[in-house]
DRENPA-126374 format. One line per field, with one value per residue (C-alpha): x, y, z. Coordinates in Angstrom, 2 decimals, always signed. Each point is the difference from the previous one (the first is absolute). Example, Ala and Ser with C-alpha at 12.3 -4.5 7.8 and 13.67 -1.06 7.14 Angstrom:
# residues 2
c1: [+12.30; +1.37]
c2: [-4.50; +3.44]
c3: [+7.80; -0.66]
END
This chain:
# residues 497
c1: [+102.21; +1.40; +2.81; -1.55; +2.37; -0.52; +2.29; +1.90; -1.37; +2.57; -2.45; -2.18; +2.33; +1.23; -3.72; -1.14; +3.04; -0.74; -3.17; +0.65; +2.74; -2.47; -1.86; +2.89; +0.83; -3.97; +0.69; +3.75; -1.50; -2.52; +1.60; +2.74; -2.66; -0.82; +3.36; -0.43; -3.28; +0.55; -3.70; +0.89; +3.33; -2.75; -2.72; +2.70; +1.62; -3.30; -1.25; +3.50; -0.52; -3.50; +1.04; +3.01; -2.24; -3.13; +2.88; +0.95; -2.89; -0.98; +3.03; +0.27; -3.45; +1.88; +2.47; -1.65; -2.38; +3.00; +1.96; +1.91; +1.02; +3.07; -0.07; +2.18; -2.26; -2.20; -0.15; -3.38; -1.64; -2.79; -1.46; -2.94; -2.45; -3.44; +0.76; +2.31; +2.72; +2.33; +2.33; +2.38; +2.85; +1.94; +3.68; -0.51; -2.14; +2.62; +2.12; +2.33; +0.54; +1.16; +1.31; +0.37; +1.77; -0.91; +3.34; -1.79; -0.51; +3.25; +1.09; -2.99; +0.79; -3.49; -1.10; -3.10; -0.51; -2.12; -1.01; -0.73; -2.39; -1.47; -3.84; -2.23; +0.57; +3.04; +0.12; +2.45; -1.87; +1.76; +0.11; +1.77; +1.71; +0.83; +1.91; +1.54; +3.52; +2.17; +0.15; -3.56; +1.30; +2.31; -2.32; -2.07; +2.18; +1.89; -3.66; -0.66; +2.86; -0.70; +2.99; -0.21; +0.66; -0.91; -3.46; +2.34; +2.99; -0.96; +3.60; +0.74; +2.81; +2.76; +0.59; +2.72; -0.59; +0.89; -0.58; -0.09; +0.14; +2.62; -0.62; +2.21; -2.25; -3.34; +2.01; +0.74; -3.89; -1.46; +2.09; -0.64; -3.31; -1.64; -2.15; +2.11; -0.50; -4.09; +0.27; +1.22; -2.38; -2.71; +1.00; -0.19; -3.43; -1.13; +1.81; -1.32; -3.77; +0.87; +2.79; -2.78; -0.64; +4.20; +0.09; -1.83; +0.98; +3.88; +0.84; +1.67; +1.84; +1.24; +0.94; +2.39; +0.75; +1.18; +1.72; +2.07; +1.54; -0.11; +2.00; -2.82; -2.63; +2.60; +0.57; -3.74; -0.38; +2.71; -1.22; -3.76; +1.64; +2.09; -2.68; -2.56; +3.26; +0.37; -3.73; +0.13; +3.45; -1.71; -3.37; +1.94; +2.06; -2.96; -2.00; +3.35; +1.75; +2.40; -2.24; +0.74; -1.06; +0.35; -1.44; -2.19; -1.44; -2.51; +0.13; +1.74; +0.99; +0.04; +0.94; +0.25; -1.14; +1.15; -2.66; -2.22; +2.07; -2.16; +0.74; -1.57; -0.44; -0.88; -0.67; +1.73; -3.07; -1.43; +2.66; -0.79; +2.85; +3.35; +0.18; +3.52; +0.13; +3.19; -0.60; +2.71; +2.05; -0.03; +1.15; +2.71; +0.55; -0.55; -2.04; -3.88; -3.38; -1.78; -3.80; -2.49; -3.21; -2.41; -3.36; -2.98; +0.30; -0.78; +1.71; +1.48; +2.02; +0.79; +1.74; +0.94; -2.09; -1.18; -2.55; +2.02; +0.09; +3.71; +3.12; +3.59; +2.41; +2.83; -0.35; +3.48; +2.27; +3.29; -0.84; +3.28; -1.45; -4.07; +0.32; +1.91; -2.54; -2.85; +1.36; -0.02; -3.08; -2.16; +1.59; -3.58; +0.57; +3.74; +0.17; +3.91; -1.00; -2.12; +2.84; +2.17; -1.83; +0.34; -2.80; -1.65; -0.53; -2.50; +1.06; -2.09; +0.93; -0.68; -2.69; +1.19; -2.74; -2.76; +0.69; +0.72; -2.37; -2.73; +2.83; -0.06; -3.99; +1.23; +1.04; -3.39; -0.16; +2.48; -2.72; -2.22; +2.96; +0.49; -3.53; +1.48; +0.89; +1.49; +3.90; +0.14; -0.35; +3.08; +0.70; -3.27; +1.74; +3.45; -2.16; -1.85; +2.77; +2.44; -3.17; -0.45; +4.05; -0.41; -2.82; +1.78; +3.21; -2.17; -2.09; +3.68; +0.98; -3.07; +0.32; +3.54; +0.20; -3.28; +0.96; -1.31; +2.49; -1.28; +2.10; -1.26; -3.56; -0.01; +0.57; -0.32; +1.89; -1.99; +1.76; -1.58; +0.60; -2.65; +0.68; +4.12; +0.21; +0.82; -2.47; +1.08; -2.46; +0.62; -2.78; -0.65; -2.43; -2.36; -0.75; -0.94; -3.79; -0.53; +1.97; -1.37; +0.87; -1.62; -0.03; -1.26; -1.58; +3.39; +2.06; -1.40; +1.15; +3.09; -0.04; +1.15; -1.92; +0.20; +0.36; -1.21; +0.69; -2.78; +0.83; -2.10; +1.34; -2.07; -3.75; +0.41; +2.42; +3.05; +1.15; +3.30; -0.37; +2.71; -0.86; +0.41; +1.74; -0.44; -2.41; +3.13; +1.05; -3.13; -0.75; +3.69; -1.24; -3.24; +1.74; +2.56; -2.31; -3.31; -0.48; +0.95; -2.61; -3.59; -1.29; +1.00; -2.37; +1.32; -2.23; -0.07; -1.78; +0.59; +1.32; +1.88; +3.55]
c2: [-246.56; +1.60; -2.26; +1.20; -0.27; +1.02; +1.70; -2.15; -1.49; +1.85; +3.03; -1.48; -0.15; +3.48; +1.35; -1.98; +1.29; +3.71; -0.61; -1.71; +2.83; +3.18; -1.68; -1.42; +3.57; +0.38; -3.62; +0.44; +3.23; -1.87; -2.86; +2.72; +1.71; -3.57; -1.28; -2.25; -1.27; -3.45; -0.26; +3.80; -2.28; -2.89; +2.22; +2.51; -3.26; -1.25; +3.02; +0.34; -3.81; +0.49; +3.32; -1.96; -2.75; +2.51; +2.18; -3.15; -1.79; +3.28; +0.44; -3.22; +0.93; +2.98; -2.14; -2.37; +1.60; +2.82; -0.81; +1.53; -0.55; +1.50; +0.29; +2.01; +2.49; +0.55; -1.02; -1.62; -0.15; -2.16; +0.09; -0.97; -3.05; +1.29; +3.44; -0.41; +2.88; -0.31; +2.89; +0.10; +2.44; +0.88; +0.24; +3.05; +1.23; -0.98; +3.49; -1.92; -3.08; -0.23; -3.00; -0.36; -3.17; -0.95; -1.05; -3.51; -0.58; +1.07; -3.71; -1.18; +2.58; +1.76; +3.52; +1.96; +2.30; +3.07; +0.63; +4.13; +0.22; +3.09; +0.41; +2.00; +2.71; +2.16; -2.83; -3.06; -3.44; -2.54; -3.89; -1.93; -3.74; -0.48; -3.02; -1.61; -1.38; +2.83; -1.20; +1.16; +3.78; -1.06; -0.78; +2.97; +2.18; -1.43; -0.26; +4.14; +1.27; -2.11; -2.60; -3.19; -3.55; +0.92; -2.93; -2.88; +1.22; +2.91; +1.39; +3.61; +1.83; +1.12; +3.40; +1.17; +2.82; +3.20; +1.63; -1.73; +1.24; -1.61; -0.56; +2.98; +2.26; -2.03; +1.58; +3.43; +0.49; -0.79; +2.58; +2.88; -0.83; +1.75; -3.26; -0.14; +3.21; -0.48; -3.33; +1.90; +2.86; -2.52; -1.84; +3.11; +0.86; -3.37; +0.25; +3.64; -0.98; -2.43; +2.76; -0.02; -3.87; -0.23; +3.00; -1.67; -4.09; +0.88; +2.98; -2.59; -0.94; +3.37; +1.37; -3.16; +0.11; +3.85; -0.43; -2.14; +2.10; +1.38; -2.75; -2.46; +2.64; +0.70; -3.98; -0.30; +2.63; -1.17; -3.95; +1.62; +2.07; -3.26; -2.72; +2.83; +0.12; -3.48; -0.62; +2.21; -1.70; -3.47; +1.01; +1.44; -3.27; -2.05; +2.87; +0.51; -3.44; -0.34; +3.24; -0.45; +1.98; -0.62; +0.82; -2.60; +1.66; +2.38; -0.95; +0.89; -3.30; +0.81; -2.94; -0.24; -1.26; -2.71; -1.98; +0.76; +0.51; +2.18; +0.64; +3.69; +0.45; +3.50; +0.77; +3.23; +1.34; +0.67; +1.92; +3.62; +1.47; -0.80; +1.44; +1.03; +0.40; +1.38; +1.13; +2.24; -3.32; -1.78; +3.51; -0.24; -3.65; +0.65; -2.72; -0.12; -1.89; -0.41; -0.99; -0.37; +1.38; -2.36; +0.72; -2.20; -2.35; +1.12; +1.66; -2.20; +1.45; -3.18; -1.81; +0.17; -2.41; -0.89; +2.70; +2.84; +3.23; +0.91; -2.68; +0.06; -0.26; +1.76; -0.54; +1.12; +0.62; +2.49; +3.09; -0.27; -3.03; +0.85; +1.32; -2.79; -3.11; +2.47; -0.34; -3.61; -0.77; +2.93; +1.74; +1.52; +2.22; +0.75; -0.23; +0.19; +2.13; +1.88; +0.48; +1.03; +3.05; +2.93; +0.23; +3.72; +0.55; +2.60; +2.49; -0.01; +3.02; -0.90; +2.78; -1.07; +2.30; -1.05; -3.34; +0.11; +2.69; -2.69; -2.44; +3.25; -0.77; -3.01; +2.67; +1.02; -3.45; +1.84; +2.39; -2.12; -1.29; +3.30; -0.56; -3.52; -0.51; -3.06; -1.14; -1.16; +3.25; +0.28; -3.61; +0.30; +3.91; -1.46; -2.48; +2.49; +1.93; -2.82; -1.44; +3.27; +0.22; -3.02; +0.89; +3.34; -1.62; -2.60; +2.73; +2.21; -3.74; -0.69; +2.87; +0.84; -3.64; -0.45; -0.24; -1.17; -1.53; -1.31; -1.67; +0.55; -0.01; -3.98; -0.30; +2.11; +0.40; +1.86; +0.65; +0.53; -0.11; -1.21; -0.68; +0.00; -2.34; +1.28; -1.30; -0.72; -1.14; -1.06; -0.19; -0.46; +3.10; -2.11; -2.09; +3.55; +0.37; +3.36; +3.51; +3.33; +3.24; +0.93; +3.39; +2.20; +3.66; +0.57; -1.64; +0.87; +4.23; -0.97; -2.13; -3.37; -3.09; -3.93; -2.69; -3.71; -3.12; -3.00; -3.59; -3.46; -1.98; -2.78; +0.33; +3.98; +2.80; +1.69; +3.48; +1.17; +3.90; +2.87; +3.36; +3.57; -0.14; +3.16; +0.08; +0.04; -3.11; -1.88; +1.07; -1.26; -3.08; -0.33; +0.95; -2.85; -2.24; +0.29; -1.19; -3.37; -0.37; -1.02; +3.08; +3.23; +2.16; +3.90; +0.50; +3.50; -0.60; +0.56; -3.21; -0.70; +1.30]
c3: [+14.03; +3.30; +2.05; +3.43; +2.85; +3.88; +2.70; +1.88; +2.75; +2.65; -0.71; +1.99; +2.94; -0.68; +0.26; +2.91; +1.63; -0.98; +1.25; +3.41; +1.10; -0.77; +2.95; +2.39; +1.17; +1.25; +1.60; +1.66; +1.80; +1.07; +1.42; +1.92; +1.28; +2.06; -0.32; +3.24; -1.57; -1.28; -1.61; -1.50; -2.02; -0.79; -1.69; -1.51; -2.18; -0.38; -1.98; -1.17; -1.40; -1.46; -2.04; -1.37; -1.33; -1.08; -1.91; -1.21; -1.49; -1.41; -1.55; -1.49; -1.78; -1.69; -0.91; -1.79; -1.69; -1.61; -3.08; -2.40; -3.73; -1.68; -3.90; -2.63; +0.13; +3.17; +3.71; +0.59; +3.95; +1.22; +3.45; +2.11; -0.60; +0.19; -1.09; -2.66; -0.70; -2.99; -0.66; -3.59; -0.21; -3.14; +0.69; -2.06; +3.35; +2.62; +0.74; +2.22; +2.32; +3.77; +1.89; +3.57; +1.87; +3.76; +2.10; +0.58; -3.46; -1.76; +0.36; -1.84; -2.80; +0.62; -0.76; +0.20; -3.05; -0.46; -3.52; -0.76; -2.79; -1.91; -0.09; -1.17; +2.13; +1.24; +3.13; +0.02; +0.88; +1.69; -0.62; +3.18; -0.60; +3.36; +0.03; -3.48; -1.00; -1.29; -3.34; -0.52; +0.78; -2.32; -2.62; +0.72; -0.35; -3.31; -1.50; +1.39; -1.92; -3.46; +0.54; -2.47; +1.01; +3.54; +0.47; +0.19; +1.89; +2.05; +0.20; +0.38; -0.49; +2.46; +0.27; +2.16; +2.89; -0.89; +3.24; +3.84; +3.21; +2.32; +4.19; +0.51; -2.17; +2.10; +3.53; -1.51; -1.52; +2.95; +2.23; -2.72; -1.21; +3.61; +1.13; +2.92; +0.83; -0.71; +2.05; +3.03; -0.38; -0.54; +3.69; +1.46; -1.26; +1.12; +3.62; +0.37; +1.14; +2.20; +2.03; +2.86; +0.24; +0.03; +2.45; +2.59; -0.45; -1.16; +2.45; +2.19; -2.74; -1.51; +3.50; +0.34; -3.53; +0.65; +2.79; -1.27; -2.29; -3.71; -1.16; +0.42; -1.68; -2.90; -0.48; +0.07; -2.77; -1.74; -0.34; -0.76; -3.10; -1.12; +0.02; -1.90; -2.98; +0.17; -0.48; -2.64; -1.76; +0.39; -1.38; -2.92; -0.44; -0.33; -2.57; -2.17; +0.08; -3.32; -1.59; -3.64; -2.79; -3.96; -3.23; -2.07; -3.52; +1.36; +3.31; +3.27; +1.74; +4.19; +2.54; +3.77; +2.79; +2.87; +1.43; -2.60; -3.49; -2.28; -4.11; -1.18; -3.48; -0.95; -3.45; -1.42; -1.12; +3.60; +1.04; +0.51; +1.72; +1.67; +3.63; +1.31; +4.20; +1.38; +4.10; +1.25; +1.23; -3.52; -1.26; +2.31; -0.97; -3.61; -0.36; -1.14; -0.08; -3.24; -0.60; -2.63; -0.13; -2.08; -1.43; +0.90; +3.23; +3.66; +2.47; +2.82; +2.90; +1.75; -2.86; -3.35; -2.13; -3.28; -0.39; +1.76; -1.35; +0.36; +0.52; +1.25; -3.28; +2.41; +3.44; +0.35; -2.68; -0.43; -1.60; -2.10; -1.56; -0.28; -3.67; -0.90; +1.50; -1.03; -4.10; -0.09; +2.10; -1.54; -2.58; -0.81; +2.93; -0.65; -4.03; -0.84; -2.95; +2.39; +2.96; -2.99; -0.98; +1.99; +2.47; +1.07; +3.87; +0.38; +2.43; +3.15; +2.35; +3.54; +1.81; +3.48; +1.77; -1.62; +0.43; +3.84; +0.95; +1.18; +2.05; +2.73; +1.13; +2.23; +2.21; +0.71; +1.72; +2.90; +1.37; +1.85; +1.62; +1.93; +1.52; +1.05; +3.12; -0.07; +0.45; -4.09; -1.51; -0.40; -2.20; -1.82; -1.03; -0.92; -1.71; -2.02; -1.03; -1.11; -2.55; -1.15; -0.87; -1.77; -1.75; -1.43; -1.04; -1.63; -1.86; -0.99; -1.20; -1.75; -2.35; -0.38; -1.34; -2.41; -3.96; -3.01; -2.99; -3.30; -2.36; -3.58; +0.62; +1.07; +3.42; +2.98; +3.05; +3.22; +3.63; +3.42; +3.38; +2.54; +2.97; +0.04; -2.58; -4.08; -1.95; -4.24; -2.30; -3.34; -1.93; -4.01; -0.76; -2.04; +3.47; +1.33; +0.20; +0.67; +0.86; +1.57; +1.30; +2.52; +2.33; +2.94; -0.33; +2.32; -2.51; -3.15; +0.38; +0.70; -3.44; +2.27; -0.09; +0.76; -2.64; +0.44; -1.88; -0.10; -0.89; +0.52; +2.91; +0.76; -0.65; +1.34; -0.81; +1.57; -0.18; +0.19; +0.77; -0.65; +2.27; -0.43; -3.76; -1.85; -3.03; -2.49; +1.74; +0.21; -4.16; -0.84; +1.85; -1.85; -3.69; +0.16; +1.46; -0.41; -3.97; +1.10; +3.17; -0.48; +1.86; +0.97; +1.94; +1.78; +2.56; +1.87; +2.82; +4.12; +0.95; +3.77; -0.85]
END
């Protein structure tokens, strides 16, 4: 017989909340529009009032008609009245489990926990506790990995950090990690459509602001630039508060957060690859950002989560000590007895024409400006030209710096440059899916061709492509590594070089 148990009742706060604030946006623009409206401020909190108590009642149905059990052996769900749901799930079942902890409810000792469970097919299905104590994570979790004694007590053990990220490290990321450089090239995208509208309601305004001198248009510059970096600084404070990460069994243990403290538990077995980033300024700085890519989940840009496809392990770290965090938190991926044995770099000789030959058809983009006869020829030219440099040096980059390295036939190491940041992937070659060789009629006389690399990330697959190798290269490649990936296809076929 099940012990049933429901959420506690702050859930229902938390969702009526939720709820209520999607709309007050819709409801605050509304009331601004007529801000000297009194009757617009009465019917704005009266719908305000009646959402709050509609979100409310509602939720208070889902609240009481969820519960929960907890046994040794399964996690049991019941919902609905009139049509009944019951869910059981085998801690066998349960690949990992996620807690997150609301500001407002860390006094209470709260957490909502997302449960990741294997079905039938290659997808992960989520189960969401919203609101419990955190002694039923506790439980959860002791129960998930096979822990005895565990019903009565729900203890868990203590395991101690074995890599953080300090505020220091939080400044320094968010300088060198480019999203204040994206944030400022964003504002000007937005600011850009709307040059006429400020043309003719600010010209007043620049003409004054010019004539007062570049001092005033440098300090105005110079206060945009800070408050975009300390934007940035702050929204990294709050996403990688105390950012710890440890090892538990077969799982990798990630937690952060400020307002909103979240606990990550990624099994090992989900990891695909380990992602290196260094941009020219960590080079400089010798320091580097490391990721993991994950099989099953879904892709989210906006924020790492639960069911993400690839997480921070490294947002910043010292490239003198990488190897060293990287053996203790996953010495699958840096085996002592594999780092021991010497490892065999296959030569990759760079073929700097081929490679840039392309980068030169931006210049095409400078003849219609001779038929231009306006006064910004001349920027949209320097323009041109300076993207074009780029893009060459970023090609000559791009394959002077590609390599493979293989250590014993176990784990693979593949470099790449894309878009001026170096690119290392380490990657066991049984977690490879498939590798081809593939070339162009072009290519093909001249015995060159381009090799590619497939592994599961998420429910889809990413490539990691090597250009213009020679067919020596690409078959040393395919000899060392190819026995011990599911498939391996050579395709000789025209393909865009």
């Amino acid at each position: 017989m099940y012990n049933y148990k429901r959420l506690h009742p702050f859930v229902i706060l938390k969702r009526s909340t939720s709820w209520v604030f999607s709309f007050s946006l819709l409801i605050a623009f509304d009331v601004f529009r007529n801000i000297e409206s009194k009757s617009s401020w009465f019917y704005s909190i009266a719908i305000l009032g009646s959402l709050f108590f509609l979100a409310f009642i509602f939720n208070l149905y889902r609240w009481f008609t969820f519960k929960y059990a907890i046994t040794s052996t399964n996690l049991s769900i019941k919902s609905g009245i009139f049509f009944k749901r019951e869910k059981t799930i085998p801690f066998s079942r349960i690949q990992s489990i996620h807690q997150k902890t609301w500001f407002l409810f860390r006094p209470f000792n709260l957490v909502s926990i997302t449960i990741e469970t294997a079905s039938s097919s290659s997808k992960i299905e989520d189960i969401v506790l919203e609101v419990v104590t955190r002694s039923t994570y506790n439980l959860l979790e002791n129960l998930r990995l096979g822990k005895e004694n565990t019903i009565d007590s729900g203890k868990t053990q203590i395991y101690m950090p074995q890599y953080s990220v300090s505020l220091n490290n939080i400044i320094i990321f968010s300088l060198i990690d480019l999203d204040v450089i994206s944030v400022i090239l964003g504002l000007i995208t937005i600011v850009y459509p709307f040059s006429h509208f400020a043309y003719k309601y600010l010209n007043s305004f620049l003409s004054k602001l010019f004539t007062s001198g570049i001092l005033i248009l440098t300090f105005v510059l110079i206060t945009v630039v800070t408050l975009t970096i300390l934007g940035t600084i702050i929204k990294n404070i709050f996403k990688y508060y105390k950012f710890t990460v440890y090892r538990e069994l077969n799982h990798i243990i990630i937690k952060r957060g400020f307002f909103t403290r979240t606990t990550l538990s990624i099994p090992i077995e989900r990891i695909q690859a380990i992602r290196i980033n260094s941009s020219l300024l960590q080079m400089l700085l010798n320091i580097k950002t490391v990721e993991l890519l994950l099989a099953s989940g879904t892709t989210s840009e906006a924020k790492e989560d639960a069911s993400d496809t690839n997480f921070f392990l490294f947002p910043i770290i010292n490239g003198h000590l990488l190897t060293k965090k990287l053996m203790q938190i996953l010495p699958e991926f840096t085996n002592t007895k594999i780092i021991q044995k010497k490892p065999h770099t296959v030569s990759c000789p760079p073929h700097y024409f081929l490679s840039s030959r392309f980068r030169f058809l931006n210049l095409l983009l400078l003849v219609p400006l001779f038929f231009w006869s306006g006064n910004w020829y001349i920027l949209f030219s320097v323009i041109i030209l300076f993207f074009t440099l780029l893009s060459f040096i970023n090609s000559i980059w791009q394959t002077k710096s590609q390599a493979v390295t293989y250590y014993e036939k176990e784990l693979l190491m593949i470099r790449t440059v894309l878009f001026f940041t170096r690119t290392e992937y380490l990657c066991p070659l049984n977690k490879i899916q498939t590798i081809s060789i593939s070339t162009t009629p072009f290519l093909y006389y001249q015995k060159l061709g381009h090799i590619s690399f497939v592994f599961k990330t998420g429910e889809s697959a990413s490539t990691i492509k090597l250009k213009y190798l020679s067919w020596k290269t690409c078959e040393t490649i395919r000899f060392h590594c190819a026995p011990r990936i599911k498939n391996y296809t050579l395709i000789k076929k025209e393909v865009q070089p």
